[in-house]
C-alpha positions in Angstrom: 0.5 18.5 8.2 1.7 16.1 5.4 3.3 17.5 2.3 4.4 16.0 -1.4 7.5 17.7 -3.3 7.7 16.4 -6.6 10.6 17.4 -9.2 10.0 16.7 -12.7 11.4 17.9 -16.1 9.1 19.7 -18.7 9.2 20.2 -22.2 8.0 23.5 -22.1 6.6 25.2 -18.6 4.1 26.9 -21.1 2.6 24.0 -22.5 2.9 22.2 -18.1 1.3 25.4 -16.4 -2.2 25.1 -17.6 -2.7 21.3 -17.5 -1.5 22.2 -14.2 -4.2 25.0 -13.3 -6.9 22.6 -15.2 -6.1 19.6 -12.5 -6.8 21.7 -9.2 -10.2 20.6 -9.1 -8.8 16.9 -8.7 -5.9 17.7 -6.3 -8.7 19.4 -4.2 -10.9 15.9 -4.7 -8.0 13.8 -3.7 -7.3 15.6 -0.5 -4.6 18.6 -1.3 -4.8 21.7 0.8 -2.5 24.3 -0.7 0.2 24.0 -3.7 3.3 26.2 -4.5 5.0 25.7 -7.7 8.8 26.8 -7.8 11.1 26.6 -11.0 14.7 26.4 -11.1 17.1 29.3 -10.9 19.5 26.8 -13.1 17.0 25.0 -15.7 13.9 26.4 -16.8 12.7 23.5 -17.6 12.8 21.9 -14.0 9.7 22.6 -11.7 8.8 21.8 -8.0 5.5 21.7 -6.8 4.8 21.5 -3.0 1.9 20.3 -2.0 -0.4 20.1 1.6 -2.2 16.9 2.6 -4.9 16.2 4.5 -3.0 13.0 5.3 0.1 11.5 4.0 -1.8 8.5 3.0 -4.0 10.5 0.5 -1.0 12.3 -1.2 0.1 9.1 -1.6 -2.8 7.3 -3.1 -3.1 10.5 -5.7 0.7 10.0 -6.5 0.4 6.6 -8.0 -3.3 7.4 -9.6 -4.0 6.9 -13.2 -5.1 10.6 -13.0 -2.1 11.9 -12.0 0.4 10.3 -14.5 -2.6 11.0 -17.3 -2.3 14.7 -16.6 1.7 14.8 -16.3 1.9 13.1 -19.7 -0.6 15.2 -21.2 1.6 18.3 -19.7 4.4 16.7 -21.4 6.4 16.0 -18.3 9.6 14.5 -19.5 10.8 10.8 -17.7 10.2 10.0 -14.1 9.2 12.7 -11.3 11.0 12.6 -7.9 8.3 12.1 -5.1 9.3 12.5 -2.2 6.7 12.2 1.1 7.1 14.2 3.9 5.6 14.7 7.9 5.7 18.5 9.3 7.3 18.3 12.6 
């Protein structure tokens, strides 16, 4: 199973959540299998999400889409997510 963590910084997790919710259908689309969002215990304002792949190659292909960095800036993400790639073994 392949699986994409991203950690990003919003301006508000009320204004990021629904933007969120409203992009499913596109995550499904792409390939994306299951999500979990987590927010930090320290900053409210930092989220993970944890996604499931089809294949590695997909999460990676929706990562650097127009779509995705569309939806981030219109969910007012702040700066530049960490994505990080990852194999189940």
């Amino acid at each position: 199973m392949a699986h994409m963590l991203v950690r990003m910084n919003v301006e508000s997790y009320a204004k990021w959540r629904p933007v969120f919710k409203e992009h499913e259908a596109a995550r499904k689309a792409a390939g994306c299998t299951g999500t979990q969002v987590f927010r930090s215990g320290n900053d409210p304002f930092e989220v993970f999400v944890l996604t499931e792949w089809e294949e590695l190659e997909k999460a990676r292909k929706f990562a650097s889409s127009d779509d995705m960095r569309e939806a981030m800036q219109k969910a007012g993400v702040k700066g530049q997510p960490d994505i990080y790639f990852m194999q189940e073994v």
